[in-house]
C-alpha positions as a printed NumPy array, in Angstrom:
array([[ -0.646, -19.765,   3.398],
       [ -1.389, -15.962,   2.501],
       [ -4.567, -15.16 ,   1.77 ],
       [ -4.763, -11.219,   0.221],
       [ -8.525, -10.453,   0.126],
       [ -8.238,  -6.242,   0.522],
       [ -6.425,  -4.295,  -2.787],
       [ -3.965,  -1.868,  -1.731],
       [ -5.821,   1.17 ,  -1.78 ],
       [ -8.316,  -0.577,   0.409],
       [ -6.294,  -1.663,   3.078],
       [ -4.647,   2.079,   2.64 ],
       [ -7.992,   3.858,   3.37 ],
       [ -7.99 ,   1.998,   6.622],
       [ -5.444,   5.057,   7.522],
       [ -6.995,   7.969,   5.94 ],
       [ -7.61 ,   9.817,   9.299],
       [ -3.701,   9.035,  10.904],
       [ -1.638,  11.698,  10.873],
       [  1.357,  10.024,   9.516],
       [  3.09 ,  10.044,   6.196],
       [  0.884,   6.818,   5.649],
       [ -1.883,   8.885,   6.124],
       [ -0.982,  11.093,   3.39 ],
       [ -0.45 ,   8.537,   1.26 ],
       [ -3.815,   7.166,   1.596],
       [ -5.022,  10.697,   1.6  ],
       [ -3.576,  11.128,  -2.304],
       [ -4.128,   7.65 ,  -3.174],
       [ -7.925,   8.696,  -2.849],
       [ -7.742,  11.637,  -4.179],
       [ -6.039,  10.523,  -7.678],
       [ -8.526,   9.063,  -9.526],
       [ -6.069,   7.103, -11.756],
       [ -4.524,   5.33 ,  -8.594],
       [ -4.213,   1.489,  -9.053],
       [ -7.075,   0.686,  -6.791],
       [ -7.599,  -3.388,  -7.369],
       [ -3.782,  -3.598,  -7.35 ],
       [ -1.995,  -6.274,  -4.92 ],
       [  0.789,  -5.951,  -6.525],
       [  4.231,  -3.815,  -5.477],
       [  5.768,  -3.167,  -8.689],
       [  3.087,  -1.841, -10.325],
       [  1.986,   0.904,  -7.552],
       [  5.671,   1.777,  -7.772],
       [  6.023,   2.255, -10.832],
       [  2.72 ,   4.117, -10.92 ],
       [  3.774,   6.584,  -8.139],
       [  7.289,   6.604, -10.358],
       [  4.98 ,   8.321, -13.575],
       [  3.715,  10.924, -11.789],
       [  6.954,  11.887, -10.634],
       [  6.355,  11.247,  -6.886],
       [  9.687,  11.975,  -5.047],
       [ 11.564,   9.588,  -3.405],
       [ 10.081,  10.368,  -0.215],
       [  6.534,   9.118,  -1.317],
       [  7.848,   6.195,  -3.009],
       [  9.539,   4.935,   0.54 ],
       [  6.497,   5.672,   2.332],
       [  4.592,   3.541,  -0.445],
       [  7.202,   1.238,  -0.071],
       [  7.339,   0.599,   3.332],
       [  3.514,   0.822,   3.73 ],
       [  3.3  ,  -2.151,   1.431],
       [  5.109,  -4.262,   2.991],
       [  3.376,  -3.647,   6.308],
       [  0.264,  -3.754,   4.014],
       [  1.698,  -7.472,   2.935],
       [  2.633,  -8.489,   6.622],
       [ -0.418,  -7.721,   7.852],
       [ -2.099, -10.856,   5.689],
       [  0.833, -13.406,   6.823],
       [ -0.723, -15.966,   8.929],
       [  0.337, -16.842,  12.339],
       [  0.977, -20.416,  11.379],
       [  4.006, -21.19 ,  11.813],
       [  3.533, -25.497,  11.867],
       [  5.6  , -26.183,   8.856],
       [  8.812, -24.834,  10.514]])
């Protein structure tokens, strides 16, 4: 069972200070006031990043970073296999 208890944006924040494209991502998420930041949801950060015209760089990096974001709240039990 999954269990999401940080937003996006929070769990983002958590990489603020990394020099890494994830870090610039958090970096702008914070800075945009508008950003979805109670979101859990994929599709709609995408498609935010998509109407302001973020290039395809950010949207990978958004991409990718949420489904580490996503990973990191799978649980390690792995009984029902």
């Amino acid at each position: 069972m999954e269990i999401i208890d940080l937003s996006f944006f929070q769990w983002l924040q958590k990489f603020i200070d990394v020099d890494l494209p994830i870090g610039d991502l958090s970096k702008d998420a914070k800075a945009d006031n508008n950003f979805p930041r109670e979101s859990k949801d994929k599709t709609e950060i995408i498609d935010y990043l998509e109407t302001k015209s973020a290039n395809y760089r950010v949207i990978q990096v958004a991409e990718e970073s949420f489904d580490f974001y996503k990973s990191s709240f799978l649980s390690d039990d792995f009984s029902g296999l």
